[in-house]
PDB file of N, CA, C and O in Angstrom:
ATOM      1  N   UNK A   1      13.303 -16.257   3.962  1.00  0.00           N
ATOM      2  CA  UNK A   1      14.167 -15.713   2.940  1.00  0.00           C
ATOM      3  C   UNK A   1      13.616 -16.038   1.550  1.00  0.00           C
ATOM      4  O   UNK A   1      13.413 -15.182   0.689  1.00  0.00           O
ATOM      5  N   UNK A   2      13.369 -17.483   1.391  1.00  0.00           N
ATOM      6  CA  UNK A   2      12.628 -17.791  -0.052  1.00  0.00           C
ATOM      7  C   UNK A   2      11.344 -16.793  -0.305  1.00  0.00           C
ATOM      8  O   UNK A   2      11.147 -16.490  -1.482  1.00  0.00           O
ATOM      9  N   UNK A   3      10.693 -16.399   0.418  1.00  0.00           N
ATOM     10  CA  UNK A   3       9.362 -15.529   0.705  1.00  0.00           C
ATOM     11  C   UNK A   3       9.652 -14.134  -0.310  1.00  0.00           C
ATOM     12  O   UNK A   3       9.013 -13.773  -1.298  1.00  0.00           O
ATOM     13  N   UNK A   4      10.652 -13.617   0.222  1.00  0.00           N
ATOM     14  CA  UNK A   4      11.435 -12.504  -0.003  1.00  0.00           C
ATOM     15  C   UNK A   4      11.856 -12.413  -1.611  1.00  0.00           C
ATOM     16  O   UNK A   4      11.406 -11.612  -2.430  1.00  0.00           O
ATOM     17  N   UNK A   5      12.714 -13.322  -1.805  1.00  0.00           N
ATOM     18  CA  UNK A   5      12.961 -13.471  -3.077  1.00  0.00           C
ATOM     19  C   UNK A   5      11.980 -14.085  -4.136  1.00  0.00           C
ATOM     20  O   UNK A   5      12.310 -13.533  -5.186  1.00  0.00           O
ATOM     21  N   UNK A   6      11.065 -14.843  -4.371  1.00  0.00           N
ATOM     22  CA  UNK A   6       9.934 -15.020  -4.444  1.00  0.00           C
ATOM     23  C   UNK A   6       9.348 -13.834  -4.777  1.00  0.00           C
ATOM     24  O   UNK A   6       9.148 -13.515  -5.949  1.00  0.00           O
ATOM     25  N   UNK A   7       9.081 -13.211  -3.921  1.00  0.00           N
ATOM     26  CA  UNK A   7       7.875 -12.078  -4.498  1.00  0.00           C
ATOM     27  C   UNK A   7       8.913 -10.965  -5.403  1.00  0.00           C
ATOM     28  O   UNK A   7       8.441 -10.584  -6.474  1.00  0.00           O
ATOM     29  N   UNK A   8       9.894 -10.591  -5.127  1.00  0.00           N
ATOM     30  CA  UNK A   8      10.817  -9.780  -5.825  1.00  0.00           C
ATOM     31  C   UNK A   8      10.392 -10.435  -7.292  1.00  0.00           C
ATOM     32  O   UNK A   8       9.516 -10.038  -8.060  1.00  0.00           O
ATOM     33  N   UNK A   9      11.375 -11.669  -7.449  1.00  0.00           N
ATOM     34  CA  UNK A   9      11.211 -12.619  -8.751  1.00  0.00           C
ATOM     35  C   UNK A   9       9.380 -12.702  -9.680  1.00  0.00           C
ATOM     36  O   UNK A   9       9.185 -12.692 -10.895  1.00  0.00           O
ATOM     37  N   UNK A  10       8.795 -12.743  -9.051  1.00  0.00           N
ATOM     38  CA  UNK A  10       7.244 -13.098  -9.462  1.00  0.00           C
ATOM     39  C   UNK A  10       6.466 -11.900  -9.491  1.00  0.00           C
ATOM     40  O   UNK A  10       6.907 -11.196  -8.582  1.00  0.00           O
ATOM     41  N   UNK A  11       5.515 -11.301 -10.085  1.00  0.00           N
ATOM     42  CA  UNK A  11       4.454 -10.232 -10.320  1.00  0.00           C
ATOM     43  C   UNK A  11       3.452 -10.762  -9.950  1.00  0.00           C
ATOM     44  O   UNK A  11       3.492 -11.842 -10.540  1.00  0.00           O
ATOM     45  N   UNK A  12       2.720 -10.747  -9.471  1.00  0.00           N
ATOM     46  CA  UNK A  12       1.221 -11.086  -9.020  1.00  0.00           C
ATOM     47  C   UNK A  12       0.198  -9.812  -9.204  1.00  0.00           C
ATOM     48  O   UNK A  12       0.142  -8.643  -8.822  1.00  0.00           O
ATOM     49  N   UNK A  13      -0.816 -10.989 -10.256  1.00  0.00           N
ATOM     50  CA  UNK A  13      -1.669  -9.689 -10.181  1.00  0.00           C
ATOM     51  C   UNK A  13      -2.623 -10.296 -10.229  1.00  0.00           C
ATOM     52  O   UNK A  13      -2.634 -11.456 -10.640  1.00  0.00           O
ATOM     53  N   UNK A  14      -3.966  -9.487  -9.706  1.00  0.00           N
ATOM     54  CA  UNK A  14      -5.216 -10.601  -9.391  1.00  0.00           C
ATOM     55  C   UNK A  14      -5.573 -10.695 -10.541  1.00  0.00           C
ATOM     56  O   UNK A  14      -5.454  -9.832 -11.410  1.00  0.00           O
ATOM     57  N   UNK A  15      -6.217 -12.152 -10.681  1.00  0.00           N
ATOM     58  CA  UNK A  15      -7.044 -12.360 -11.659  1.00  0.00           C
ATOM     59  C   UNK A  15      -6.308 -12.712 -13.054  1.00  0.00           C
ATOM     60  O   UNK A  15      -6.831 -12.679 -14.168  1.00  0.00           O
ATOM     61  N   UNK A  16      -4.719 -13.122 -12.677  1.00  0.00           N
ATOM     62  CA  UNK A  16      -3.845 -13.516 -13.605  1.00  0.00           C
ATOM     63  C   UNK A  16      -3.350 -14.462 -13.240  1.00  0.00           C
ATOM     64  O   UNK A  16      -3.728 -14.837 -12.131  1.00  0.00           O
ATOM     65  N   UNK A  17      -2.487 -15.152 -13.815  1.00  0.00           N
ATOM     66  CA  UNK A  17      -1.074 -15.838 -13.728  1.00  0.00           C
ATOM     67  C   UNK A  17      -0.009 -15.151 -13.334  1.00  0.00           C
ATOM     68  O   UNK A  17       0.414 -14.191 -13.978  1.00  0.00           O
ATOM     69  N   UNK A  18       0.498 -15.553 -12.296  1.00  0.00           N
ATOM     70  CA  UNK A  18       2.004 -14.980 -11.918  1.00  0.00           C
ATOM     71  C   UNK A  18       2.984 -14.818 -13.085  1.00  0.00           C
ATOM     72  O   UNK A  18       3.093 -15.855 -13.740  1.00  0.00           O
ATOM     73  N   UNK A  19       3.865 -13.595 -13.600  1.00  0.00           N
ATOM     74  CA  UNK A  19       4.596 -13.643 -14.411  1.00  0.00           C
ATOM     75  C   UNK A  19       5.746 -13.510 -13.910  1.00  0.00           C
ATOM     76  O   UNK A  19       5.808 -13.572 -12.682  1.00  0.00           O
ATOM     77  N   UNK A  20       6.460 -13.385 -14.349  1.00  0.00           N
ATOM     78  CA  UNK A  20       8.234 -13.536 -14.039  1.00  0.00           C
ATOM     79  C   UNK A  20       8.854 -12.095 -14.533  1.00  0.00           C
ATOM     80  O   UNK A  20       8.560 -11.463 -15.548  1.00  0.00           O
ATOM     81  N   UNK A  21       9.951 -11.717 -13.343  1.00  0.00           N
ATOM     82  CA  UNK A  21      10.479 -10.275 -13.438  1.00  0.00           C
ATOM     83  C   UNK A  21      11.832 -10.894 -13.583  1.00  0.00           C
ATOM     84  O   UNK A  21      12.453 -11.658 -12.844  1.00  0.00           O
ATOM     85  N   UNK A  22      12.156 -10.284 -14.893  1.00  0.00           N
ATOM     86  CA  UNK A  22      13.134 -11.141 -15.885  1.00  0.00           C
ATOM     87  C   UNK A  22      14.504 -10.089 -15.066  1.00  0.00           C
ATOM     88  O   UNK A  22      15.339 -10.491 -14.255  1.00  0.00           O
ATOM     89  N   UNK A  23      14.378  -9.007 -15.494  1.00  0.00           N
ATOM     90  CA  UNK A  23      15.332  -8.453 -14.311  1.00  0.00           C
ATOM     91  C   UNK A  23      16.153  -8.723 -13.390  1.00  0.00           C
ATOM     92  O   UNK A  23      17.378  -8.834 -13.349  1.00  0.00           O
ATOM     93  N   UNK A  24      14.769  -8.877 -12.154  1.00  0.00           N
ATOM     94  CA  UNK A  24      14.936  -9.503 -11.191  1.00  0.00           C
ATOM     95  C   UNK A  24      15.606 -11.085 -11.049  1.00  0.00           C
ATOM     96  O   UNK A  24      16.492 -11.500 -10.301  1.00  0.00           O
ATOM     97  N   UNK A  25      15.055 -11.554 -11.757  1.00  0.00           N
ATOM     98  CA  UNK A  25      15.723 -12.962 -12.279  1.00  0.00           C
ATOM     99  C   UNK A  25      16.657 -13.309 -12.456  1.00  0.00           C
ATOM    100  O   UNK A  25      17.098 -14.377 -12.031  1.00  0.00           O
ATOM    101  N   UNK A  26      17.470 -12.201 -13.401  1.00  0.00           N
ATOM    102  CA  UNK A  26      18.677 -12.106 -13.956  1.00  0.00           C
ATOM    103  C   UNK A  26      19.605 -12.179 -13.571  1.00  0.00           C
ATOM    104  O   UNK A  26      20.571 -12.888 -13.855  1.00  0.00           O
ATOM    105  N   UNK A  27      19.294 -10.848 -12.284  1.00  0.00           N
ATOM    106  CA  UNK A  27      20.223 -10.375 -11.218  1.00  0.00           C
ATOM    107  C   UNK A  27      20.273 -11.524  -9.845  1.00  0.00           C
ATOM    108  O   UNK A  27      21.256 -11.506  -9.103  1.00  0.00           O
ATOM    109  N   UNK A  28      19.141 -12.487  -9.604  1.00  0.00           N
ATOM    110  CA  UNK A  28      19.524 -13.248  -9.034  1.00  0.00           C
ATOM    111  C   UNK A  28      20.024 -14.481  -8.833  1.00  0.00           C
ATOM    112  O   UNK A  28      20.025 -15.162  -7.807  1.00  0.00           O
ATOM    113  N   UNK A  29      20.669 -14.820 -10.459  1.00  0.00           N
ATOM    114  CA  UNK A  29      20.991 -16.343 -10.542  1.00  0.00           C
ATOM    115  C   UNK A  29      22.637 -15.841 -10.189  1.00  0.00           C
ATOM    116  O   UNK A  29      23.279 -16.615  -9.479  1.00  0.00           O
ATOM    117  N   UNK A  30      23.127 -14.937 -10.530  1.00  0.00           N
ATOM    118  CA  UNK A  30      24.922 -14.572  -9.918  1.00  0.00           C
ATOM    119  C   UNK A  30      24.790 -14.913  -8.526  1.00  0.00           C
ATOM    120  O   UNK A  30      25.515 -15.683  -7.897  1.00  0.00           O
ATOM    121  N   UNK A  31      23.608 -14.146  -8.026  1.00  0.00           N
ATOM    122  CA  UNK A  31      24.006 -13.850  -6.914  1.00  0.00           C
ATOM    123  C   UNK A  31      23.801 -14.688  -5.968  1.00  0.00           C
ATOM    124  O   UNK A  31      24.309 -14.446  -4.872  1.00  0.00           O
ATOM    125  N   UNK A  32      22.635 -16.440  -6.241  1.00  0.00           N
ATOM    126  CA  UNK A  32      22.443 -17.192  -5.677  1.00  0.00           C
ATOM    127  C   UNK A  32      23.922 -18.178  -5.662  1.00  0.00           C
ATOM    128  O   UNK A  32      24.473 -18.677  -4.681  1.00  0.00           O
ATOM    129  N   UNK A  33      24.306 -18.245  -7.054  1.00  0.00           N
ATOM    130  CA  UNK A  33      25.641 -19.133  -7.173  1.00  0.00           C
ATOM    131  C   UNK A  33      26.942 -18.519  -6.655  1.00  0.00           C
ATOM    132  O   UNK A  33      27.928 -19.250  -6.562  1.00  0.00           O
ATOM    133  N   UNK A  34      27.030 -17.009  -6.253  1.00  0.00           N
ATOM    134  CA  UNK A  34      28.150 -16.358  -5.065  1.00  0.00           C
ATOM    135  C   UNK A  34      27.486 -16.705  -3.637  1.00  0.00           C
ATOM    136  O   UNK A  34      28.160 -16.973  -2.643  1.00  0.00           O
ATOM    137  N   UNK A  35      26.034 -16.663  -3.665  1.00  0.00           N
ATOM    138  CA  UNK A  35      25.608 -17.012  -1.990  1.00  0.00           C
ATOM    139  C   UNK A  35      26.242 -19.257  -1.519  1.00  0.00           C
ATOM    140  O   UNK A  35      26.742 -19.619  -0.454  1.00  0.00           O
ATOM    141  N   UNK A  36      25.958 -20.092  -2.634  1.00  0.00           N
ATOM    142  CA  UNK A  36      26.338 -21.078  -2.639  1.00  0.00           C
ATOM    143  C   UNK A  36      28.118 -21.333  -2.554  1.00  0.00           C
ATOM    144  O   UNK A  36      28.654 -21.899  -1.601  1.00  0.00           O
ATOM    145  N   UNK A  37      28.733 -20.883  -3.543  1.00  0.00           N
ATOM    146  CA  UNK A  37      30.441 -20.841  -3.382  1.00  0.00           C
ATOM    147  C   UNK A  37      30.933 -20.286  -2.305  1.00  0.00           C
ATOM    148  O   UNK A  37      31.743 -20.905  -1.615  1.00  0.00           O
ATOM    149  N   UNK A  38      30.519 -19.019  -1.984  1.00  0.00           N
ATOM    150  CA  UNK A  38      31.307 -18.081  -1.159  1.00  0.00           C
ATOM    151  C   UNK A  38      30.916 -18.086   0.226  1.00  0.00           C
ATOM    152  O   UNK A  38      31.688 -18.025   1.182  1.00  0.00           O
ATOM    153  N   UNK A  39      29.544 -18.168   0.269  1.00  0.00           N
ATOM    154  CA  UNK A  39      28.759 -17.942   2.156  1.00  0.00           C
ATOM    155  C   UNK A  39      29.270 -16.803   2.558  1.00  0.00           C
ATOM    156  O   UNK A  39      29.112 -16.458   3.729  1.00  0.00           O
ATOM    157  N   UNK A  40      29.878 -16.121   1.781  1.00  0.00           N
ATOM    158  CA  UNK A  40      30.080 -14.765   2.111  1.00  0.00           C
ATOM    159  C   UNK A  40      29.494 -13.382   2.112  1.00  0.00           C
ATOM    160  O   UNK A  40      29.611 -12.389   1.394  1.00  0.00           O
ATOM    161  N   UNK A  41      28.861 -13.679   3.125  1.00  0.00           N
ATOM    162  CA  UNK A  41      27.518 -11.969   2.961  1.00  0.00           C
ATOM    163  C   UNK A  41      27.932 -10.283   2.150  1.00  0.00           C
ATOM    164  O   UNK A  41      27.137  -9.391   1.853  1.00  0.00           O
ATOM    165  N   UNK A  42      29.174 -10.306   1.998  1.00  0.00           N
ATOM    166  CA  UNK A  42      29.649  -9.017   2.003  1.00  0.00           C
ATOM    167  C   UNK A  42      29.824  -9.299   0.195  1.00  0.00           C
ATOM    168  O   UNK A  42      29.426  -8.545  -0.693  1.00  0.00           O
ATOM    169  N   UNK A  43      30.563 -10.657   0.031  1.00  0.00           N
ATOM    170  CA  UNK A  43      30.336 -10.499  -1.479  1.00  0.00           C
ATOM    171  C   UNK A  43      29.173 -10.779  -1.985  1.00  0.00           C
ATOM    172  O   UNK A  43      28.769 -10.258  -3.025  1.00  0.00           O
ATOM    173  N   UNK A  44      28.480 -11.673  -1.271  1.00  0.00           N
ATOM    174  CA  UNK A  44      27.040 -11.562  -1.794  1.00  0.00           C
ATOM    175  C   UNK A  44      26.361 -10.066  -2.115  1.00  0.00           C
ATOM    176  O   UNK A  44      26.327  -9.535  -3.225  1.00  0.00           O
ATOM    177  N   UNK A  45      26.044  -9.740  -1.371  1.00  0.00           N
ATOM    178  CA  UNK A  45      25.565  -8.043  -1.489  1.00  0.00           C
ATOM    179  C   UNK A  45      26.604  -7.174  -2.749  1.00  0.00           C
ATOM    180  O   UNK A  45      26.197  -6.369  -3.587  1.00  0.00           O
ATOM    181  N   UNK A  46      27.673  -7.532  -2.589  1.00  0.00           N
ATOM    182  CA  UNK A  46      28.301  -6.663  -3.762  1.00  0.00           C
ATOM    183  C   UNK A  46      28.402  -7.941  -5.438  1.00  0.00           C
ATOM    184  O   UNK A  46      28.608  -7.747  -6.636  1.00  0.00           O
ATOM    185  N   UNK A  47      28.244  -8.636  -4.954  1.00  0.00           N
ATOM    186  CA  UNK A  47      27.554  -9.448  -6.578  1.00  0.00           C
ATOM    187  C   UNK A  47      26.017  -8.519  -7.021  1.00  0.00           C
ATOM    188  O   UNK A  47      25.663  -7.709  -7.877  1.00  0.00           O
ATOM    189  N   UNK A  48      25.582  -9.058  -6.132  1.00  0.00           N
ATOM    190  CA  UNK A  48      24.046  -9.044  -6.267  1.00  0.00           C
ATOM    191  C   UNK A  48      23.880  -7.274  -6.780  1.00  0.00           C
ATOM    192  O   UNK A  48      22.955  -6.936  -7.519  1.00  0.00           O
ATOM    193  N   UNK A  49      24.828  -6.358  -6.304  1.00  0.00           N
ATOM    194  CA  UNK A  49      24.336  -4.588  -6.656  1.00  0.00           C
ATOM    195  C   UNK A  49      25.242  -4.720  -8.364  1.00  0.00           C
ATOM    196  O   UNK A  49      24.931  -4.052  -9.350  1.00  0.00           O
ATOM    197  N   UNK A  50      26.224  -5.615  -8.315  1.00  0.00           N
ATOM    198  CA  UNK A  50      26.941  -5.107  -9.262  1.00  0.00           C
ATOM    199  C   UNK A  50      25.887  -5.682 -10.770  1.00  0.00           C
ATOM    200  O   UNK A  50      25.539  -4.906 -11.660  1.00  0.00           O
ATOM    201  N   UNK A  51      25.567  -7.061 -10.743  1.00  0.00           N
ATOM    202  CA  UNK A  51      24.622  -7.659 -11.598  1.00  0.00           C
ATOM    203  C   UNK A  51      23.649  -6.821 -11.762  1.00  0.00           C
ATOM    204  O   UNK A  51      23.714  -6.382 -12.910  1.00  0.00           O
ATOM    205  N   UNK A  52      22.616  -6.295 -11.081  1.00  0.00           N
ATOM    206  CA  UNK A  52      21.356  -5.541 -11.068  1.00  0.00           C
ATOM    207  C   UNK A  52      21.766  -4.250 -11.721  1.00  0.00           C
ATOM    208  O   UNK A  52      21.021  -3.762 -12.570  1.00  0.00           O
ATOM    209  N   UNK A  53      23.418  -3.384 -11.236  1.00  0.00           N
ATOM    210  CA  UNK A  53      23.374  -2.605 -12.318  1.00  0.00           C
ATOM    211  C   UNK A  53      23.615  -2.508 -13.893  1.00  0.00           C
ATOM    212  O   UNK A  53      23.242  -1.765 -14.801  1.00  0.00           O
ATOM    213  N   UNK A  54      24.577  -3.840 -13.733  1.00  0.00           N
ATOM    214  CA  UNK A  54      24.828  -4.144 -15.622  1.00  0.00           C
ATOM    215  C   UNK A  54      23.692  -4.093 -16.141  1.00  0.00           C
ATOM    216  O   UNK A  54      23.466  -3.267 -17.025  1.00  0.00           O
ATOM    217  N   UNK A  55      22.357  -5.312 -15.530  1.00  0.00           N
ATOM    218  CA  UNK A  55      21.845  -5.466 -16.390  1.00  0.00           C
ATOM    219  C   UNK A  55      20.635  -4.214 -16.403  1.00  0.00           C
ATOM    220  O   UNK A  55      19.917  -4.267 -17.402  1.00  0.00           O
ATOM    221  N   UNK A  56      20.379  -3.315 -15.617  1.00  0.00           N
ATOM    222  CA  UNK A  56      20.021  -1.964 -15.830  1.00  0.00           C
ATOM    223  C   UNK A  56      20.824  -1.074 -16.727  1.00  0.00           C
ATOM    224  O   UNK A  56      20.342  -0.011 -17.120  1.00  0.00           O
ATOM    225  N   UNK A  57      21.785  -1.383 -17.000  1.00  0.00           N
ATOM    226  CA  UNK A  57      22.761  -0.291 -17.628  1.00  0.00           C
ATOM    227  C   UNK A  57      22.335  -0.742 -19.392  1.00  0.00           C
ATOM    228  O   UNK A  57      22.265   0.074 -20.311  1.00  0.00           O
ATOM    229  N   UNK A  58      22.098  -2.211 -19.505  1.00  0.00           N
ATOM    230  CA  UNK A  58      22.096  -2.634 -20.460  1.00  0.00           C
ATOM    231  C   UNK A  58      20.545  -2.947 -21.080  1.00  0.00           C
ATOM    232  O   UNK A  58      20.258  -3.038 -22.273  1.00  0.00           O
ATOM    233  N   UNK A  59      19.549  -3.098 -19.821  1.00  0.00           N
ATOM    234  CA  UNK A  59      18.199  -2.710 -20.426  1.00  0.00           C
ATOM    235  C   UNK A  59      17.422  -1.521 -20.564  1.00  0.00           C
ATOM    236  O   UNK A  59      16.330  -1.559 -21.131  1.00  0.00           O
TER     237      UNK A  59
END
């Protein structure tokens, strides 16, 4: 699972430094602290779509 999120979060490109997908990032600090409180898969998934669209709506 860390694997997963990891590469989402990180850009890799050869012959660089890994940079950070701020986005991606964004949208996953809600959704790690609803996966910690709640253990609830169903709100997890609906944190995690609702965050990713604000902050699309707003970048």
């Amino acid at each position: 699972m860390t694997a997963l999120v990891v590469q989402n979060i990180l850009i890799f490109k050869i012959g660089n430094w890994p940079t950070v997908d701020w986005l991606n990032l964004g949208a996953a600090i809600p959704t790690i602290i609803t996966a910690i409180v709640t253990k609830s898969l169903l709100i997890i998934v609906v944190v995690g779509i609702i965050s990713m669209a604000v902050l699309r709506l707003f970048m």
